[in-house]
N, C-alpha and C positions, 0 to 999 in steps of 0.2 A: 198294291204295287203293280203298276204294269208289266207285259212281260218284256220288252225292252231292258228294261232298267233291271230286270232280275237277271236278264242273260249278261249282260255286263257285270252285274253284283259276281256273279258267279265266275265269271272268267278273270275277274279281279281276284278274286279268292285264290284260284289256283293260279294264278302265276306271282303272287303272296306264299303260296305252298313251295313254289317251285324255287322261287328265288330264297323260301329259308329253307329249305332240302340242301340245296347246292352251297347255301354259307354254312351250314352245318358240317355240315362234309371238308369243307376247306378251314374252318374254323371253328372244330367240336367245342373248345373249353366255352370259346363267346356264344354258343347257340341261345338265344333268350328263349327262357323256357315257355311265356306263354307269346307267341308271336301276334297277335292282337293288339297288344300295347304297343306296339313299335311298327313301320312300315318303310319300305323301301326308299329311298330316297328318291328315284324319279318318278314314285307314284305320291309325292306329297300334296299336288295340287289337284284343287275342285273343295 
């Protein structure tokens, strides 16, 4: 993997953490527990 593409993998990741931080926090009950299986909605394409 080049390093391009891991500084993106990786910034994708945390803003995946950040955006299920902040729906957790506004929405405890729905928090999915493994957030890997599900992803943001305006990060659905590529």
């Amino acid at each position: 993997m080049n390093e391009r593409r891991r500084k993106v993998l990786l910034e994708l990741e945390q803003e995946m953490l950040k955006f299920y931080r902040e729906k957790c926090l506004t929405h405890l009950k729905s928090c999915p527990k493994n957030p890997q299986l599900t992803q943001p909605p305006e990060r659905t394409h590529e």
